[in-house]
C-alpha positions as CSV (number, residue, x, y, z in Angstrom):
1,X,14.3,153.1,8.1
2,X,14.8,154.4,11.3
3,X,15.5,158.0,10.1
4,X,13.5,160.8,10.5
5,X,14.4,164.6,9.8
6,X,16.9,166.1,12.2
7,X,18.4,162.9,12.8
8,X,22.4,162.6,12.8
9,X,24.3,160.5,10.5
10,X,27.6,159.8,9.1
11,X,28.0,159.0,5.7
12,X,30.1,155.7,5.5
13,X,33.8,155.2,4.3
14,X,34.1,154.8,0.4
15,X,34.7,151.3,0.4
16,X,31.4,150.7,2.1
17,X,29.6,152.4,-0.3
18,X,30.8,151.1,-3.6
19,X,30.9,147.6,-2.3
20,X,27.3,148.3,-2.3
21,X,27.0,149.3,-5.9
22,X,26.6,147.2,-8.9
23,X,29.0,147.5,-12.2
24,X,26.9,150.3,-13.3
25,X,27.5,152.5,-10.1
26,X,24.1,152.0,-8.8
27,X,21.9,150.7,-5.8
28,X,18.4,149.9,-6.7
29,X,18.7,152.4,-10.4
30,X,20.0,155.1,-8.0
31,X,23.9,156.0,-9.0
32,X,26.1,157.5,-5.9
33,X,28.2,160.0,-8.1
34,X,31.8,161.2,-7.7
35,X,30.5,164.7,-6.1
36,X,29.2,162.8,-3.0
37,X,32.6,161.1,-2.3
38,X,33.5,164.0,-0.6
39,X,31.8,163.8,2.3
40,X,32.4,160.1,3.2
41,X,33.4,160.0,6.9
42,X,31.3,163.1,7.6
43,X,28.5,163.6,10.3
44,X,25.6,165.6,8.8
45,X,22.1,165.9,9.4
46,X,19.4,164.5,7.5
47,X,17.0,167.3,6.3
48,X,14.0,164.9,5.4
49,X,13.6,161.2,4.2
50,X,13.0,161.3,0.8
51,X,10.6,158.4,1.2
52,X,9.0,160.1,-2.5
53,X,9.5,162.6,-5.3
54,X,8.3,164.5,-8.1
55,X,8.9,163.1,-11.6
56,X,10.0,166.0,-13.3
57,X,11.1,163.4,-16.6
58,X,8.1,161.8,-17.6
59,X,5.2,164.5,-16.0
60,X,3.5,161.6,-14.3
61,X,3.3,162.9,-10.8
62,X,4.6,161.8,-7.5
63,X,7.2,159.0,-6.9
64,X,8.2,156.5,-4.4
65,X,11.7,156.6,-3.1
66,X,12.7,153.2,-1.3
67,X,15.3,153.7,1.4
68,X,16.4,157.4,1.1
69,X,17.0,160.6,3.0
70,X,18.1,163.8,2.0
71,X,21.0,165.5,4.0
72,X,20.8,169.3,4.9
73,X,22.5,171.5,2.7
74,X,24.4,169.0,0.6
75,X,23.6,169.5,-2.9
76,X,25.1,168.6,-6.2
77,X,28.1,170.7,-7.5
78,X,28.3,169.3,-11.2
79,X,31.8,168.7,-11.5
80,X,31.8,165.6,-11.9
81,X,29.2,166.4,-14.8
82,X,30.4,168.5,-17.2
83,X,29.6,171.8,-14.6
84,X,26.1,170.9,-14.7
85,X,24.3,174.0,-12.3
86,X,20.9,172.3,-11.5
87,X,22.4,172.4,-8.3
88,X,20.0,169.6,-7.2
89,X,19.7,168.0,-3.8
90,X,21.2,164.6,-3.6
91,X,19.8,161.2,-2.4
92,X,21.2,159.4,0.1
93,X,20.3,155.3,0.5
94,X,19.9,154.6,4.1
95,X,22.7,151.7,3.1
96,X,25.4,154.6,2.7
97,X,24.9,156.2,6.2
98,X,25.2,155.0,10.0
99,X,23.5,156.7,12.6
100,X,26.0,158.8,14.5
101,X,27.3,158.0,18.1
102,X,27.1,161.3,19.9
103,X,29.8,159.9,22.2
104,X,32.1,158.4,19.7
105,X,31.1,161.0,16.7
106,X,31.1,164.4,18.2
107,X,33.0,166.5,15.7
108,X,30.5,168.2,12.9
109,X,32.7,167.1,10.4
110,X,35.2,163.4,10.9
111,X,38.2,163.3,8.4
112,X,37.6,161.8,4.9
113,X,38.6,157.8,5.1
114,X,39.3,155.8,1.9
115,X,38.6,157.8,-1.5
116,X,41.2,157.4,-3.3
117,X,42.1,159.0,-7.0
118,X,40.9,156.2,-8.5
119,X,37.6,155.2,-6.5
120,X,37.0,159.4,-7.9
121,X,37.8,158.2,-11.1
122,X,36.1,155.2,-11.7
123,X,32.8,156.8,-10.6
124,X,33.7,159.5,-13.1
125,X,34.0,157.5,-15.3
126,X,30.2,155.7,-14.5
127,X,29.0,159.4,-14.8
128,X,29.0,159.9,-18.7
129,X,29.5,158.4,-21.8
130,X,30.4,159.5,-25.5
131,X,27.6,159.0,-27.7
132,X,27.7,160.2,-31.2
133,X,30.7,162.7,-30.6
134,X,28.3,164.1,-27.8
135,X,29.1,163.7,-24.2
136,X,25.6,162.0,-22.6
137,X,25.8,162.4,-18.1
138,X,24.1,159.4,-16.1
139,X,23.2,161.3,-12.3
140,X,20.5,161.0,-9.8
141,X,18.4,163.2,-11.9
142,X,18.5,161.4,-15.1
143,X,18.1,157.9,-13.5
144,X,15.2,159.1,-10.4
145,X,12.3,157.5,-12.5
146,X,14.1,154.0,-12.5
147,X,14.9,154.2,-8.9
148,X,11.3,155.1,-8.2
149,X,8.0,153.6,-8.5
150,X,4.5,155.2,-9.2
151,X,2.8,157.2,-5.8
152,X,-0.8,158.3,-6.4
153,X,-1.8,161.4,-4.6
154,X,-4.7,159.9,-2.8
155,X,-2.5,157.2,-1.5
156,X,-3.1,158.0,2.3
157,X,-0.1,156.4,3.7
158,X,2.8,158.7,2.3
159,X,1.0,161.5,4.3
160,X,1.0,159.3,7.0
161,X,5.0,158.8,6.3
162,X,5.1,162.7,5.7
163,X,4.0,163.6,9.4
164,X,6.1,160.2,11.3
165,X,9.2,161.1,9.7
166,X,8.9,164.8,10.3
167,X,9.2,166.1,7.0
168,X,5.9,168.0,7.6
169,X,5.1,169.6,11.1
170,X,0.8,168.8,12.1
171,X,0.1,173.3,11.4
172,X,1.5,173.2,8.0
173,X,-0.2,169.8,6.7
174,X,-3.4,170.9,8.1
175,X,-3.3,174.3,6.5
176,X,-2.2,172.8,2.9
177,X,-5.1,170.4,3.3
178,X,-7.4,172.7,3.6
179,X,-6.3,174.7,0.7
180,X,-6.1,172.0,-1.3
181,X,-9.5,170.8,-0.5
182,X,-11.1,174.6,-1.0
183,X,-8.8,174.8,-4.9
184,X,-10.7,171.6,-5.8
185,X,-13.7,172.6,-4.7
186,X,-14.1,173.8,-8.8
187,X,-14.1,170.2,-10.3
188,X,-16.8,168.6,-8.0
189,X,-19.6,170.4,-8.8
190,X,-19.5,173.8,-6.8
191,X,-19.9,176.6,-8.7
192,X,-16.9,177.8,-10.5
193,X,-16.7,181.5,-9.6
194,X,-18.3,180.6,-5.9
195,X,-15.4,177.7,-5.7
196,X,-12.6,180.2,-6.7
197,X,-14.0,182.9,-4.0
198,X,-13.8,180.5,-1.4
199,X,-10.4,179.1,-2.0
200,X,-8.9,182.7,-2.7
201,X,-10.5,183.7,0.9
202,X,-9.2,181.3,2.8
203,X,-5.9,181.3,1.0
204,X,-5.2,184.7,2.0
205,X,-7.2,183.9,5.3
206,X,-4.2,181.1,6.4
207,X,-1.8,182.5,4.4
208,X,-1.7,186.5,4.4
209,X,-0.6,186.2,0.7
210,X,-3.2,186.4,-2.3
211,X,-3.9,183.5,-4.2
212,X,-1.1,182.3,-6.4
213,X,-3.3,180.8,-8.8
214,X,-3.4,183.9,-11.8
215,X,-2.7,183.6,-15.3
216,X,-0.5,185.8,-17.3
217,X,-2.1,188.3,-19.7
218,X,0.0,187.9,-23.3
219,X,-2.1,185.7,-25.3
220,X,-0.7,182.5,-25.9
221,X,1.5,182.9,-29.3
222,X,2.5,186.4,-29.3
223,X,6.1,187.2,-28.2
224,X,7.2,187.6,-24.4
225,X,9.4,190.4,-23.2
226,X,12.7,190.3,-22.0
227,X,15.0,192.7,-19.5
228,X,18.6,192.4,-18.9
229,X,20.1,193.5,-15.3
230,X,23.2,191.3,-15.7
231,X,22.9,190.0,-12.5
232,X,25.6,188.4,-10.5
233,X,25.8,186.4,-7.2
234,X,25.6,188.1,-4.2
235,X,23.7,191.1,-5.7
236,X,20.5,191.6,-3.8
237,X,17.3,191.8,-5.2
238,X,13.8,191.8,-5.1
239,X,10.5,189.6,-6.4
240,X,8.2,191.6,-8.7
241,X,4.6,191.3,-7.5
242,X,2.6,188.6,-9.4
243,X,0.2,191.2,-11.1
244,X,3.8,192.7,-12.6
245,X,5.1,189.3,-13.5
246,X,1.6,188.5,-15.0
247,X,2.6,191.4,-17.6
248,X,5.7,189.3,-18.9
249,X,3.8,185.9,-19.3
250,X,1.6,183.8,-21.3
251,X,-2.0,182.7,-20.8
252,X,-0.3,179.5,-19.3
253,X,2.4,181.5,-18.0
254,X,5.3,181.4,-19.6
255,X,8.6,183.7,-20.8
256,X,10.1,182.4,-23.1
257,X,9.7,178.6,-22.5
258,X,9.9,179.4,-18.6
259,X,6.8,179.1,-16.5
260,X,6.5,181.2,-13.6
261,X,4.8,178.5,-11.4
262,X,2.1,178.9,-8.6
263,X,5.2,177.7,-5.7
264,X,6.5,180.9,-7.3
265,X,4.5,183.3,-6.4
266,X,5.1,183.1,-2.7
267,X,8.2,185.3,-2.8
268,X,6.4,187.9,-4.9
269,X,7.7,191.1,-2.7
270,X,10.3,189.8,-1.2
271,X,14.0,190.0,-0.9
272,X,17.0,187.9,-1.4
273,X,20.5,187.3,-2.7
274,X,21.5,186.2,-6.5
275,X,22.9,182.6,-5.6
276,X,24.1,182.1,-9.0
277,X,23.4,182.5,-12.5
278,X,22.3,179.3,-14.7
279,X,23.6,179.2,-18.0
280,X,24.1,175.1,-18.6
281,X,22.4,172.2,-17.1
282,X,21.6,168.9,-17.9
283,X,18.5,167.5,-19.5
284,X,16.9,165.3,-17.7
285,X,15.5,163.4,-20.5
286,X,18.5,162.9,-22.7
287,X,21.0,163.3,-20.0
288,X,23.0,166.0,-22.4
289,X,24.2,169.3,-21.5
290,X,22.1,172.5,-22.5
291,X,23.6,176.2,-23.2
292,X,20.5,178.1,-21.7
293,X,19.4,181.0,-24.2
294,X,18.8,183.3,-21.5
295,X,20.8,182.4,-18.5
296,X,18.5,182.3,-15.4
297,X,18.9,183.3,-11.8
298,X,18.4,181.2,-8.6
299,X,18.1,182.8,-5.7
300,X,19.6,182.4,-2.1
301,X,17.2,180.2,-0.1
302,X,14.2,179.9,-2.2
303,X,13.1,176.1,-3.2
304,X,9.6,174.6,-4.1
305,X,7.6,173.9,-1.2
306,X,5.5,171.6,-3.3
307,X,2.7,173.5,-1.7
308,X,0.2,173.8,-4.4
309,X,1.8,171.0,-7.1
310,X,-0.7,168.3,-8.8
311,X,-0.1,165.0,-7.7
312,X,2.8,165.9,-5.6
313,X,2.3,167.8,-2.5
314,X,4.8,168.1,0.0
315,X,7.4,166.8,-2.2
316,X,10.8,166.8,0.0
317,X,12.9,167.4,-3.0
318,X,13.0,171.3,-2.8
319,X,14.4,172.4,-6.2
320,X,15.1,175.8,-6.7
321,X,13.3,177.5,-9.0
322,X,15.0,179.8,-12.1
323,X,13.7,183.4,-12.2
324,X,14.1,185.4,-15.9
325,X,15.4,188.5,-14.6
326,X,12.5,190.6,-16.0
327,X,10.9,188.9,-12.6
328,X,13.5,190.4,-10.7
329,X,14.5,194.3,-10.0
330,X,18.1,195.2,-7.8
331,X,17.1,196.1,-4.5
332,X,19.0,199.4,-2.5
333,X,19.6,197.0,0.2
334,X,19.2,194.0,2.4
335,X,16.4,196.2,4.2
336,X,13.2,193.7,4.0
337,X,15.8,190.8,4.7
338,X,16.4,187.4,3.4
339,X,13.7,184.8,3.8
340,X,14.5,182.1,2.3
341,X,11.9,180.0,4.1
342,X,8.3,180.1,4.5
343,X,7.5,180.4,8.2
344,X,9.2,180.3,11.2
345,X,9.4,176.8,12.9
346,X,7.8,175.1,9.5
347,X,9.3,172.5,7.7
């Protein structure tokens, strides 16, 4: 493709981009939606090549991507969908971008050329349909598993792709490796206590943190608890430890339908900013908009490092995980600093 992350692009002018798309606003299954017109024109920097992804539709694993980067920072805004606040990071076909010309390209941002109200419109328009009095949303996320194709984890080369591209520096694939090799140690024979020793040392060996793989303690069945803090962006706050989460979850560890997932368990400790609240988002599945119960919280900086996902490791799609607020308590200050990344230097 001839991108790699930390490359510089600009995104091209509107009527190059839906010349490329067929009558259903596609290329190749994957829609370019009315929120991404706003930054035709603009130089930005691509923050990995989303060369695969997770399926979070169908379960099945990992996904291959044909001819797509991600661009740093530039995530969906929903309002094009009905508000939608997934807040997902977008895909990019390599056929919408240039590379930039340093010489001829030097501002970060060029002026918009070509959208026009109806070009906005008409991709509206592509966007949703009304289906039984119910408005149903066509996006990226609803249509990924067409654009992609099945990616089995032991298939060597995306690894390969992972390190040429830069998506993954050498440190941090070598140290996932080796954790991943030591967790399934447990299905191949080893003893299952001895297996789970040796993965939990060298976990906190090459990590510093404990092992993230702990279930919760309510027995699967009986009611979860819930806390309100009424949280609102901007507030700080910190992550529970896991052994306190562990008190609010399930056996498969849950709260109330939400799973605190192993790529959680991370930020256990640690401090960051409310980046929003989520109360509505779209199904994936169905593509129709869903009134959360209990609105959830994302948090400034913190996305899945597809570090410890089945079938899916180092998946570049970085989706922020939602945190019940009974995971959460305010913190006095900004004292212990947002992180919002995992190491210095990684990627």
């Amino acid at each position: 493709m001839g991108f790699h992350a930390g490359t510089w692009v600009v995104v091209r002018s509107a009527e190059e981009i839906l010349s490329s798309l067929d009558r259903n606003g596609e290329l190749d299954s994957l829609p370019f939606m009315a929120e991404m017109l706003q930054y035709c024109g603009q130089r930005l920097q691509v923050s990995a090549v989303a060369h695969k992804t997770c399926d979070t539709i169908n379960k099945t694993g990992g996904r291959r991507v044909a001819k797509a980067v991600h661009l740093k920072g530039l995530r969906c805004d929903g309002s094009a969908h009905g508000n939608c606040q997934a807040a997902c990071l977008m895909f990019w076909k390599t056929e919408w971008l240039r590379p930039a010309d340093a010489q001829s390209d030097p501002a970060d941002k060029i002026a918009v050329r070509g959208v026009t109200p109806m070009q906005m419109e008409e991709l509206r328009a592509k966007g949703s349909r009304s289906e039984g009095g119910e408005e149903v949303y066509s996006c990226q996320a609803t249509r990924l598993f067409a654009a992609s194709s099945p990616l089995q984890w032991w298939d060597l080369r995306q690894y390969v792709t992972d390190l040429w591209c830069r998506n993954v520096r050498i440190g941090r694939f070598l140290r996932v490796a080796v954790l991943r090799a030591l967790y399934h140690l447990r299905s191949i024979g080893v003893g299952y206590r001895v297996a789970i020793a040796l993965h939990d040392t060298g976990h906190k060996l090459l990590t510093g943190r404990p092992s993230p793989y702990k279930d919760g303690l309510i027995p699967t069945g009986n009611p979860t608890p819930t806390e309100t803090l009424d949280l609102a962006s901007g507030e700080w706050v910190e992550v529970k430890s896991h052994e306190e989460i562990r008190l609010t979850t399930t056996e498969h560890n849950f709260n109330r339908g939400m799973r605190f997932d192993p790529e959680m368990a991370q930020f256990c400790g640690r401090t960051f900013k409310v980046d929003r609240r989520v109360e509505r988002l779209i199904d994936e599945r169905t593509g129709r908009m869903v009134a959360m119960k209990s609105p959830c919280i994302i948090l400034g900086g913190v996305v899945c490092s597809s570090e410890y996902s089945e079938r899916r490791v180092f998946c570049p799609r970085q989706i922020p995980p939602y945190f019940r607020e009974i995971w959460l308590r305010r913190a006095a200050s900004n004292a212990s600093g947002l992180v919002g990344s995992r190491r210095s230097g990684d990627r």
